[in-house]
C-alpha positions in Angstrom: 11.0 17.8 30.9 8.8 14.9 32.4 5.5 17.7 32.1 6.9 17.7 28.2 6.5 13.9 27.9 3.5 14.0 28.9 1.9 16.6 27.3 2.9 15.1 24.3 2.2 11.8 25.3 -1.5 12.9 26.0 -1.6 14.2 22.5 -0.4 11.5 21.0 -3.2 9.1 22.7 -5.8 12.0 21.8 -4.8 12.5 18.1 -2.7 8.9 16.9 -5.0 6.4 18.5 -8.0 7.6 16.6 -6.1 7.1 13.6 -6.8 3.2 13.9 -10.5 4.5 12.5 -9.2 6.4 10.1 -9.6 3.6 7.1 -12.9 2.7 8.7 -14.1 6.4 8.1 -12.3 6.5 5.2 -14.3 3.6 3.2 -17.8 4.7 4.4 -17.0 8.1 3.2 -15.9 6.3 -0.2 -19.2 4.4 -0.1 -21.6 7.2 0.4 -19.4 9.1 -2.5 -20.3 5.9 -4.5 -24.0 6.1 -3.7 -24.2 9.7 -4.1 -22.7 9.7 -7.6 -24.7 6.5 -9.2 -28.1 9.1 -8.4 -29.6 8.6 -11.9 -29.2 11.8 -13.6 -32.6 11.8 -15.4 -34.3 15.2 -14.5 -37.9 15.2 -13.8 -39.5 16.7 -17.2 -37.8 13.5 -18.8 -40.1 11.2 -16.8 -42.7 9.4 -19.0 -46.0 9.3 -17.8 -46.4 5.6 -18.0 -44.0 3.8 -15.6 -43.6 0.7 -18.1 -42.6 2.5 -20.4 -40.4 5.0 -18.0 -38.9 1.5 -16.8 -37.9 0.4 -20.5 -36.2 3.8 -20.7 -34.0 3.2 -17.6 -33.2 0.1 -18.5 -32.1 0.9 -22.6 -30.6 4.0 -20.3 -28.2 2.6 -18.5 -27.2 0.3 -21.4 -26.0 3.8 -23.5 -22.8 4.9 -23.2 -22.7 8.6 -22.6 -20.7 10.2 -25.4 -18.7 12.7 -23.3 -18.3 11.3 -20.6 -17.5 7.7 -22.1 -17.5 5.9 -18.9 -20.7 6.4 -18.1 -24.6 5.9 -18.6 -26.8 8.2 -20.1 -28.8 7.4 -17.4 -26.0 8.0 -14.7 -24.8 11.4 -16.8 -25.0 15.2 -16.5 -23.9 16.1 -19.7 -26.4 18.0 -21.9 -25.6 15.1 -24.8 -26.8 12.5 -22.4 -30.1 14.3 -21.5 -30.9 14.3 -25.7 -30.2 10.6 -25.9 -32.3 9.7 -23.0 -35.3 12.1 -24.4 -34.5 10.5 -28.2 -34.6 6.9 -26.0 -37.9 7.5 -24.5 -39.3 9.6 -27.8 -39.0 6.2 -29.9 -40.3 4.1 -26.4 -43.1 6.9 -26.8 -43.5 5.9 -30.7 -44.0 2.3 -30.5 -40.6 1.1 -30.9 -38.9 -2.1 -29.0 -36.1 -2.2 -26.9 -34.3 -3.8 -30.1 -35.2 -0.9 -32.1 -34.2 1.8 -29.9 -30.5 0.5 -29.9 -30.4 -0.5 -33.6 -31.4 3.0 -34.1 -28.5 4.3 -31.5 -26.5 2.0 -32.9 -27.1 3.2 -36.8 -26.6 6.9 -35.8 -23.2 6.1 -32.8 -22.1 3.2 -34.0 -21.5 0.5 -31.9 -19.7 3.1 -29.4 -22.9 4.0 -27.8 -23.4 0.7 -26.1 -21.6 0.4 -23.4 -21.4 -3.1 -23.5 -20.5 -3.8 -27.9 -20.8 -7.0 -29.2 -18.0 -9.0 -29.8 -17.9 -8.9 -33.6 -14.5 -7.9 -35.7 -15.4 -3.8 -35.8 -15.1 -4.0 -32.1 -12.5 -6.5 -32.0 -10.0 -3.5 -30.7 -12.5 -2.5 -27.7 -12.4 -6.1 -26.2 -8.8 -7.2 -26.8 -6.9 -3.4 -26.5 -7.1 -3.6 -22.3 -6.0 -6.9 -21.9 -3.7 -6.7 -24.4 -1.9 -3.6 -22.6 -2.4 -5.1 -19.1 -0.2 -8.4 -20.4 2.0 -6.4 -22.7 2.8 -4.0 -19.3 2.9 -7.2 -17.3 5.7 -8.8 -19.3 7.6 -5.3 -19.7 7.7 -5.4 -15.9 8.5 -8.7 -15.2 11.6 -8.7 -17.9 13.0 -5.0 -16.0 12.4 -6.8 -12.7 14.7 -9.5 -13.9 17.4 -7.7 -15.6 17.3 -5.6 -12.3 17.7 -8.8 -9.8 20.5 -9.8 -12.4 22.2 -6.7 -12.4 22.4 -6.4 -8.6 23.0 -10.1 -8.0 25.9 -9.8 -10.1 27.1 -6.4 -8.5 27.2 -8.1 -5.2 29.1 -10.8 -6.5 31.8 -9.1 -7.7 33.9 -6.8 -5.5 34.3 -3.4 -6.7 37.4 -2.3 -8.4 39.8 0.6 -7.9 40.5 3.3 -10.3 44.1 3.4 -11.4 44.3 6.7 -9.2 42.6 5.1 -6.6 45.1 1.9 -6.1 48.2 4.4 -6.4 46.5 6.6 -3.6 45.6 3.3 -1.9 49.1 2.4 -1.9 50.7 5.4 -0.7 48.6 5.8 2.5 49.5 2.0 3.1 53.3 2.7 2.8 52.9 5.3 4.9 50.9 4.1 7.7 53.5 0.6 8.0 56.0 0.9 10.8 59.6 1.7 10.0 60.3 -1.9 10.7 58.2 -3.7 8.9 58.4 -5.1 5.6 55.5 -5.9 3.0 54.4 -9.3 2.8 54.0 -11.1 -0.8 
């Protein structure tokens, strides 16, 4: 039994102990998946020759929201939709248009849904007041059930809980029959 102890024991130290790392490990793996997934996704035929102008692109790129993917750049994105906007971004660079132009033209085409970052105008009213909006509407709704909960249970512990009908005449019988021939009730 004592070998069994210890055989475990020695596990335990070998296995358990290393687990102290295990959050250590755990958030460089998360950072190198962050790292690895923010590589731009802009394939090398997109490349413009002239790197002031290939700079202009990433930088209108990582402005434009990525239509399928919605949460992401074009210049972070995959998606096949996200390669023709960047080549549409740096075909009007290309033409001679400014960095103003290129999202007014994005903007007339998407609408104000390609930017990832809309302005603050009353058409996009909803996108900037919808999330905190929820977040303080699902706040509330939480507090209040969290209160009617403590109520409910503060109130359950004050008061005793009561006997069926069935309950007190059972009650009664196994107390009339557990009292000593000789005793009488009290009351």
């Amino acid at each position: 039994m004592h070998e069994l102890v210890q055989a475990l024991s020695s596990l335990r130290r070998r296995f358990i102990a290393p687990s102290r790392f295990l959050p250590v490990f755990g958030a460089a793996f998360c950072f190198v998946l962050v790292v690895v997934s923010s590589a731009h996704a802009v394939q090398p035929d997109e490349i413009m020759s002239d790197p002031a102008q290939e700079s202009r692109a990433r930088d209108l790129s990582r402005g434009l929201r990525c239509m399928v993917c919605q949460n992401q750049s074009i210049d972070d994105s995959s998606a096949p939709l996200a390669r023709d906007l960047r080549l549409l971004v740096r075909e009007r660079i290309a033409a001679g248009d400014s960095d103003q132009q290129v999202r007014d033209f994005l903007v007339d085409r998407y609408g104000d849904f390609v930017l990832l970052k809309p302005p603050f105008e009353t058409s996009t009213l909803a996108l900037w007041l919808l999330t905190p909006i929820l977040l303080v509407g699902g706040g509330l709704v939480l507090w209040g059930y969290s209160r009617r909960r403590s109520k409910a249970l503060k109130a359950a512990q004050d008061t005793p809980p009561r006997l069926s009908e069935e309950e007190e005449v059972r009650l009664a019988k196994l107390v009339a029959t557990e009292r000593p021939a000789g005793e009488t009730s009290k009351g």
